[in-house]
Backbone bond lengths (Angstrom), bond angles and torsions (degrees), N, CA, C in turn:
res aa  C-N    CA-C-N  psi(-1)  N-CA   C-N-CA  omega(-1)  CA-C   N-CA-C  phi
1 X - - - 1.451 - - 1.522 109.44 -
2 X 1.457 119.22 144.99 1.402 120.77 -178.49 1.561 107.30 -83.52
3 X 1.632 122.35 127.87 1.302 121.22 177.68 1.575 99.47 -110.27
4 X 1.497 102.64 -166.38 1.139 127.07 152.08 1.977 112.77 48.63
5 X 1.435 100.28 -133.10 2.006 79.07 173.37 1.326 109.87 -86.75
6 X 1.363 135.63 19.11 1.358 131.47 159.90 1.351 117.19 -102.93
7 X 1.910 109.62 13.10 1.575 113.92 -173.50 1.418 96.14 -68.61
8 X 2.093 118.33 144.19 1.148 83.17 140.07 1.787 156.42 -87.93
9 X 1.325 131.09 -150.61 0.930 123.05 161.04 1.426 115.75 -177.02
10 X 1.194 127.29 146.52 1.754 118.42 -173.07 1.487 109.37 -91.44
11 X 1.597 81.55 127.71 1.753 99.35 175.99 1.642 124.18 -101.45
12 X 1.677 98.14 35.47 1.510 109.07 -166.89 1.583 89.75 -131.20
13 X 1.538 107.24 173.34 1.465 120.35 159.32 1.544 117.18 -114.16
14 X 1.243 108.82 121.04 1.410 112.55 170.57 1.913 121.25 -82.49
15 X 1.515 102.55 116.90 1.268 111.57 156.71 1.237 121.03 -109.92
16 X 1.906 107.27 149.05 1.605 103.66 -157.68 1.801 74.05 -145.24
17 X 1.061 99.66 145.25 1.567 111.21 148.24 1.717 126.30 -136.19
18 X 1.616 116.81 148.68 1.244 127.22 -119.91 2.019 68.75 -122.91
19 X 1.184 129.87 103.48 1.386 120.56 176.68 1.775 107.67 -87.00
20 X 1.363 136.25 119.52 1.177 145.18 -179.91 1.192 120.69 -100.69
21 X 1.141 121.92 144.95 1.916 126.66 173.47 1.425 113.28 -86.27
22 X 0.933 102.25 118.37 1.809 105.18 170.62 1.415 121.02 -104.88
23 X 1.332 107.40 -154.47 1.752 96.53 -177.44 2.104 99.86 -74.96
24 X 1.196 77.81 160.74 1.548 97.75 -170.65 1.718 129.14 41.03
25 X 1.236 99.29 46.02 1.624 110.82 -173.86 1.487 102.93 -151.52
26 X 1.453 107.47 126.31 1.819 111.47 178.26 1.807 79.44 -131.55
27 X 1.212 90.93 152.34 1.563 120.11 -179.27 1.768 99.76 -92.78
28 X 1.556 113.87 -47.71 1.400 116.25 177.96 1.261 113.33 -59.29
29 X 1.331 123.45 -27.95 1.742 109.33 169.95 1.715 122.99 -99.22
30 X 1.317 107.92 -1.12 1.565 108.67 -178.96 1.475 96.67 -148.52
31 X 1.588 117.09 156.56 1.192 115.57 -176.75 1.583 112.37 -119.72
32 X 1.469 115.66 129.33 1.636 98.14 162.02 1.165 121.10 -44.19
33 X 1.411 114.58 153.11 1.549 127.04 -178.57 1.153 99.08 -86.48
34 X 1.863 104.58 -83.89 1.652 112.58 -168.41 1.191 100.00 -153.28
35 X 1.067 123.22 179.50 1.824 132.77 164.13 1.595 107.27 -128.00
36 X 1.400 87.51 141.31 2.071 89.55 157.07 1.571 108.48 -115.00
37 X 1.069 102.83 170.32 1.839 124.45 -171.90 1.332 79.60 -133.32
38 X 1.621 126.39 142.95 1.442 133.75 100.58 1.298 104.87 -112.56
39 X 1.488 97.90 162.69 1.884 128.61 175.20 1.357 92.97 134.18
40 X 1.120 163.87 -46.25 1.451 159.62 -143.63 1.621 103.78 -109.06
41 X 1.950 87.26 134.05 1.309 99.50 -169.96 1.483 93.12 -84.42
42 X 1.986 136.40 148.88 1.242 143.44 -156.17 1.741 110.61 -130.95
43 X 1.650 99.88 -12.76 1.786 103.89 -170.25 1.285 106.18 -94.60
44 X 1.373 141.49 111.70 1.324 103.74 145.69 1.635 92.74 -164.34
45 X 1.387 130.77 -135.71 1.694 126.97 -146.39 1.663 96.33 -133.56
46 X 0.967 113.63 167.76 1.619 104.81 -176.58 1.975 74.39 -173.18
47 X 1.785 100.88 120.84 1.296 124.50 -166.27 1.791 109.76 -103.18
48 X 0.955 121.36 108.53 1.718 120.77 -157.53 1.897 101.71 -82.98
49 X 0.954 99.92 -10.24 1.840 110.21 151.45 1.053 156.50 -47.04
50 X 1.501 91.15 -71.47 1.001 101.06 164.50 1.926 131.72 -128.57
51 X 1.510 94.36 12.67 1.645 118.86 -167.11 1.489 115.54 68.50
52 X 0.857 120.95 7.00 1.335 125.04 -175.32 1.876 107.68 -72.97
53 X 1.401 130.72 118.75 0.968 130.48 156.64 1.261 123.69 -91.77
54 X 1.396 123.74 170.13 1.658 140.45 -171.16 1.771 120.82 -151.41
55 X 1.473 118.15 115.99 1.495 103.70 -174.63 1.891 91.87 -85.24
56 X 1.711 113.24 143.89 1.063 116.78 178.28 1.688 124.11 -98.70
57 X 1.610 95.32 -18.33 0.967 104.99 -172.95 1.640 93.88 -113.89
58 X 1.386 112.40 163.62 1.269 117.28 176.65 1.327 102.99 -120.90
59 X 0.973 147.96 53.74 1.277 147.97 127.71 1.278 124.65 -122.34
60 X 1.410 109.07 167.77 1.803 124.84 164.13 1.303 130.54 -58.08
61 X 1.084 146.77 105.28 1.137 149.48 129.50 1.537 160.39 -53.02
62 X 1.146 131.26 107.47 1.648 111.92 -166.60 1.334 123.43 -65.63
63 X 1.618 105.60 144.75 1.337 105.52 171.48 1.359 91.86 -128.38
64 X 1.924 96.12 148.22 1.767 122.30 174.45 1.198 99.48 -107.81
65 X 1.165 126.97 129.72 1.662 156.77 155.86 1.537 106.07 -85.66
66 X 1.014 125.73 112.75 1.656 140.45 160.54 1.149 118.14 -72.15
67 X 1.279 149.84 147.56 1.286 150.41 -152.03 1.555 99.07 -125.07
68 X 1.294 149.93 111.36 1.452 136.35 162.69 1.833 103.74 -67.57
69 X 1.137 100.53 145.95 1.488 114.40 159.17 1.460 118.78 -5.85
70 X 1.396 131.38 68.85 1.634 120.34 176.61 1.683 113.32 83.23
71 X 1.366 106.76 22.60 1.038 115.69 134.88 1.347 139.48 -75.30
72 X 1.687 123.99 159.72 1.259 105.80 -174.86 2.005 98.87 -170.14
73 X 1.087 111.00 34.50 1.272 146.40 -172.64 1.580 116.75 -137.59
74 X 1.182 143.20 126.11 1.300 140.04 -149.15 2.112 102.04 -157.36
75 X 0.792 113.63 138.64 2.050 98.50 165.11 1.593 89.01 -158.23
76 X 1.369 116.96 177.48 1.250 141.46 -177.58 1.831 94.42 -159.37
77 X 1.543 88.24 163.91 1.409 114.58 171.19 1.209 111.82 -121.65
78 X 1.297 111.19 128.91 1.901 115.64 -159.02 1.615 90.21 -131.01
79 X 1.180 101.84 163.10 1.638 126.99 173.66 1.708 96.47 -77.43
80 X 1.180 106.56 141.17 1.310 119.03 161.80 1.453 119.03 -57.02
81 X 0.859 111.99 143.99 1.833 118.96 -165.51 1.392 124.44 -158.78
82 X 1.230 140.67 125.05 1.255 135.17 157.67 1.788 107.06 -72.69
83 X 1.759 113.46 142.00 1.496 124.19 -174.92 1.130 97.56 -103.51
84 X 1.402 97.33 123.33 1.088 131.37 -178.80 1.701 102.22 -78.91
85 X 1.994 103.08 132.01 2.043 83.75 -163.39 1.494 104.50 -83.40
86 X 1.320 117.49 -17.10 1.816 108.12 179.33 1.293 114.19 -103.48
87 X 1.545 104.74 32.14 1.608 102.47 142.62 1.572 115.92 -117.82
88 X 1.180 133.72 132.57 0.941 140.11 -172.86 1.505 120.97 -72.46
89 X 1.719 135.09 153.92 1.855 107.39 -177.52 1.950 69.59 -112.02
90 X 1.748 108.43 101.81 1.511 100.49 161.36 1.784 107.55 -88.58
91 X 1.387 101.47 132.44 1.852 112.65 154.30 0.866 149.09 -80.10
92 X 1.145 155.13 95.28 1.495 127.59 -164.25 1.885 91.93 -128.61
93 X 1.873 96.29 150.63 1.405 118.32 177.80 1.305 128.20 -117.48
94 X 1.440 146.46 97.00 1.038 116.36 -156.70 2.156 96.20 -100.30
95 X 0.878 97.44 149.00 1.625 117.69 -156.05 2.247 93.19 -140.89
96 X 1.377 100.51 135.57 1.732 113.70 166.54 1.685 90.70 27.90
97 X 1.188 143.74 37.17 1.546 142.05 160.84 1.655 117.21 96.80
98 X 1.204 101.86 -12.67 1.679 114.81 165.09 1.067 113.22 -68.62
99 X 1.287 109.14 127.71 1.873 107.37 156.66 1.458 120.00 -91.62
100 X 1.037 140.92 114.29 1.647 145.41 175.72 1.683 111.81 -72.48
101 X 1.068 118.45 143.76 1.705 124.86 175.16 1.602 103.13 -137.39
102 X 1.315 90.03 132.82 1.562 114.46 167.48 1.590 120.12 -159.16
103 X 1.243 119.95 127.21 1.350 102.54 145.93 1.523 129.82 -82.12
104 X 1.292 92.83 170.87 1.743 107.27 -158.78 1.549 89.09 -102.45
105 X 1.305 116.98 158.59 1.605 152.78 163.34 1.659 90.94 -64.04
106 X 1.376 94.32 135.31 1.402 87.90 161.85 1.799 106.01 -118.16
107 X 1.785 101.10 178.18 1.437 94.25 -153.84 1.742 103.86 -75.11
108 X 1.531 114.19 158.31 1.537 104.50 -165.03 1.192 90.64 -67.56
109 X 1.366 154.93 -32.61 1.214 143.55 175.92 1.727 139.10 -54.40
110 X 1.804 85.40 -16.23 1.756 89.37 164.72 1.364 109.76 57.34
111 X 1.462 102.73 46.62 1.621 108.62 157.59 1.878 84.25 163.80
112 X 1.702 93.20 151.69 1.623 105.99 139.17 1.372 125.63 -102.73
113 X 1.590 101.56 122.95 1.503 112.13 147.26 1.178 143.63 -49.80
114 X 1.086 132.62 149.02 1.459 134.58 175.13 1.633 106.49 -88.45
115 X 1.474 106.47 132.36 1.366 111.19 -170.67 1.597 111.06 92.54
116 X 1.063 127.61 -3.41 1.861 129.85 173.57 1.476 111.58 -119.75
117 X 1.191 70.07 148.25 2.256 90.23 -155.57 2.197 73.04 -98.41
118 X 1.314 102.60 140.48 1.931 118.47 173.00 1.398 97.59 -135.90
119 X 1.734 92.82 109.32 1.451 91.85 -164.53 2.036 113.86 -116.97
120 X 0.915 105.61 133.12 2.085 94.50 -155.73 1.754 91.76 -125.93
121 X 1.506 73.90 126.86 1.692 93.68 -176.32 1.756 102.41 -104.05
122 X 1.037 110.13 121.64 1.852 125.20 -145.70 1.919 79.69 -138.90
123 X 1.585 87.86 122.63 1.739 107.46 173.04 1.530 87.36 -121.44
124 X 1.543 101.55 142.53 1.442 124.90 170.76 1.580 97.85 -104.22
125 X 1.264 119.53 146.18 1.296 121.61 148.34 1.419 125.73 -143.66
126 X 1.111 120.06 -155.57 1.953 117.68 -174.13 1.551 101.72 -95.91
127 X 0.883 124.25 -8.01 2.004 143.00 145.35 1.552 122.82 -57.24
128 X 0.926 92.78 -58.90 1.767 111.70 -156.54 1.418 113.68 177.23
129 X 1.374 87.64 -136.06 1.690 107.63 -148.44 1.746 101.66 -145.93
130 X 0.954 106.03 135.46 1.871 109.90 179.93 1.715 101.10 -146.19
131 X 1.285 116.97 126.19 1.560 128.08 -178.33 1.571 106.95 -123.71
132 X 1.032 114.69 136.61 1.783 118.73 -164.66 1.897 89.33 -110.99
133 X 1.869 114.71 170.46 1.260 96.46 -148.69 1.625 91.90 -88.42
134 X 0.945 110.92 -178.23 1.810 108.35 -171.71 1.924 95.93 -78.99
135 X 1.665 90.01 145.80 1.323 100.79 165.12 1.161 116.73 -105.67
136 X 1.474 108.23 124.10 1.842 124.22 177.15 1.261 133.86 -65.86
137 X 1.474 142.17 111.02 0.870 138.72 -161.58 1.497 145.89 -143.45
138 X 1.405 142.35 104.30 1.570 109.78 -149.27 1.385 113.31 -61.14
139 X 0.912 104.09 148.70 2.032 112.53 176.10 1.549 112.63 -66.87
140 X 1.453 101.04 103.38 1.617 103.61 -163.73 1.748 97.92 -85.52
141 X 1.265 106.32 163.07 1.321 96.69 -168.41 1.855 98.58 -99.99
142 X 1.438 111.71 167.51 1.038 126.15 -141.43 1.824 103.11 -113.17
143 X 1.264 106.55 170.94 1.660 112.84 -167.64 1.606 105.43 -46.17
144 X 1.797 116.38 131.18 1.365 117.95 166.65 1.282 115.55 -68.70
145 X 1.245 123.95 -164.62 1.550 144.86 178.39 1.438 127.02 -178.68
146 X 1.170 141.29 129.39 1.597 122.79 -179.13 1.353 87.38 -98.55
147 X 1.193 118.90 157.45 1.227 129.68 -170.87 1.918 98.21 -162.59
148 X 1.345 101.57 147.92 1.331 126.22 -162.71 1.648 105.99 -125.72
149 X 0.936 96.30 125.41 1.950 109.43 178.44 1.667 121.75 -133.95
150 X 1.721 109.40 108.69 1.125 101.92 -171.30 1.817 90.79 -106.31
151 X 1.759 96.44 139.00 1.456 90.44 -164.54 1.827 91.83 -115.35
């Protein structure tokens, strides 16, 4: 196992969103499509050295999320960032041919960290759209495996 300064550790921020059924919406008979995000800056350098990341670009960019088949759970790995307050994180979902709009809460901390999972529990309904504020979290690490490599 890698310790010490060869431990690892994540030098990204994880966003996940938690897609919910509300009144008049079943996931078993219609499928999310995709979602977009803007507000988050997407350019920049990530240094295999020393973990150190860098945004290069200073602006926002959109990202599209694809939906697999009866999914309804979505995350990305973003560059660490301080939020900027007059940019907005707008969402939109498109669900049975609707598109939904909301902006998102941003985290009370006014930035993502590297190493924290921001996790947004997003109800669809035959109304709209309702997003609760993200829950903060360290990025726990994920299922082991031994694995064998003959090279």
């Amino acid at each position: 196992s890698f310790t010490g300064e060869h431990a690892f550790k994540h030098c990204m921020s994880l966003v996940k969103f938690n897609f919910l059924e509300g009144e008049g919406v079943d996931f078993s008979e219609k499928i999310l499509k995709h979602c977009m995000l803007n507000g988050l800056k997407t350019v920049g350098t990530f240094n295999t050295t020393t973990g150190e990341t860098a945004l290069t670009v200073d602006y926002p960019s959109p990202i599209t999320m694809w939906f697999d088949d009866g999914a309804t759970t979505s995350q990305l790995f973003i560059f660490p960032q301080t939020l900027d307050f007059t940019t907005p994180l707008n969402l939109s979902v498109v669900y049975n041919g609707v598109e939904y709009t909301t902006t998102l809460p941003k985290p009370s901390t006014s930035k993502l960290d590297a190493g924290y999972a921001y996790t947004y529990n997003i109800t669809l309904n035959n109304k709209g759209i309702t997003v609760e504020e993200p829950e903060i979290t360290p990025w726990e690490p994920g299922e082991t495996n031994d694995v064998s490599i003959t090279l």
